[in-house]
C-alpha positions in Angstrom: 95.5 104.6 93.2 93.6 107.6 94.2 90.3 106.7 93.5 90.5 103.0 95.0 92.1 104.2 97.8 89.0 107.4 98.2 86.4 104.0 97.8 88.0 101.9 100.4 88.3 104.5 102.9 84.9 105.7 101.9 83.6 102.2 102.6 84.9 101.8 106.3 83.9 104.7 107.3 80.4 103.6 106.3 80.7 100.6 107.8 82.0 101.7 111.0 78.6 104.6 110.6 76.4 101.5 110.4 78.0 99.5 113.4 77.7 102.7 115.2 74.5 103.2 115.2 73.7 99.7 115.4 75.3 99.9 118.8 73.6 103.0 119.6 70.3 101.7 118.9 69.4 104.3 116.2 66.6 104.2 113.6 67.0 102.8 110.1 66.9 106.1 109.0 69.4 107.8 110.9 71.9 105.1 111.0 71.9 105.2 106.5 71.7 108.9 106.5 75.0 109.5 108.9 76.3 106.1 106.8 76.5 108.2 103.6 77.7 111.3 105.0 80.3 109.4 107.2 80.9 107.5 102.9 81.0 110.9 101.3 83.2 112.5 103.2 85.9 109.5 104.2 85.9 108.8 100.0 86.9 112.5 99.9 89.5 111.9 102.6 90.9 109.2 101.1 91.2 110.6 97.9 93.2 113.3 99.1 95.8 110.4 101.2 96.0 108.5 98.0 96.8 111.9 95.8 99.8 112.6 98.3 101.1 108.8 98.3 101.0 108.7 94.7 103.1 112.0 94.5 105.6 110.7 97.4 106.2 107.6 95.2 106.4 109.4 91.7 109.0 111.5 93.8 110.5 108.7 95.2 110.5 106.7 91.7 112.0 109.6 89.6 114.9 109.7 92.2 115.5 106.4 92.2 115.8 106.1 88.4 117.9 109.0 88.3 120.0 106.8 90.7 120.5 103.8 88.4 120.9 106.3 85.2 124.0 107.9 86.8 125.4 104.6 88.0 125.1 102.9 84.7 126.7 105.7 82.7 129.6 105.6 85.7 130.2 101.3 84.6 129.8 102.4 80.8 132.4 105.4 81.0 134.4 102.8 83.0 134.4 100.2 80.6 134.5 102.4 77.7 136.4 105.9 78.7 136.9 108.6 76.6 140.1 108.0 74.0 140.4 109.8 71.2 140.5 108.4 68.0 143.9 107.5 66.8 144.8 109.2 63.4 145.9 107.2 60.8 149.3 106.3 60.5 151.4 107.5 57.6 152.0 104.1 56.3 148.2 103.7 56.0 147.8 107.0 54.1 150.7 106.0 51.5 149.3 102.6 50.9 145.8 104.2 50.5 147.4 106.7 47.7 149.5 103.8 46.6 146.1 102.2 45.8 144.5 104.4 44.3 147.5 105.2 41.9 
């Protein structure tokens, strides 16, 4: 995301250098020299826009899973609260000894 968004940023800017000068009526030389500059430093500026939207939606992301995390154990602990386990029953103890006898 950062890198794609540094070339495509990096690309209209040289693009709008080049119709610029076009416009102007500046040599070949001028109008690819300020081009590449204008390239350079837009790819540079839109690397630094796509860094910050990619931490915004990590941010945004982590949030938003920590969201559906707590609201699934919420519908778990309601469908399954906490009991404790019942103990065994005395009959069940006898007939286990009884068994074993």
């Amino acid at each position: 995301m950062v890198r794609g968004t540094g070339a495509q940023v990096g690309l209209l800017a040289f693009a709008v250098a080049v119709l610029a000068g076009l416009t102007a009526g500046n040599s070949a030389t001028a109008i690819l020299t300020r081009g590449l500059v204008a390239m350079v430093v837009g790819s540079l500026a839109g690397q630094a826009a796509g860094w910050a939207a990619k931490q915004v939606l990590r941010d945004h992301l982590q949030r938003k899973k920590v969201e559906i995390d707590r609201q699934h154990l919420d519908a778990i602990q309601i469908v399954e609260p906490d009991e404790p386990e019942p103990e065994e029953s005395p009959s069940a103890v006898e007939a286990g000894e009884a068994g074993q006898a």
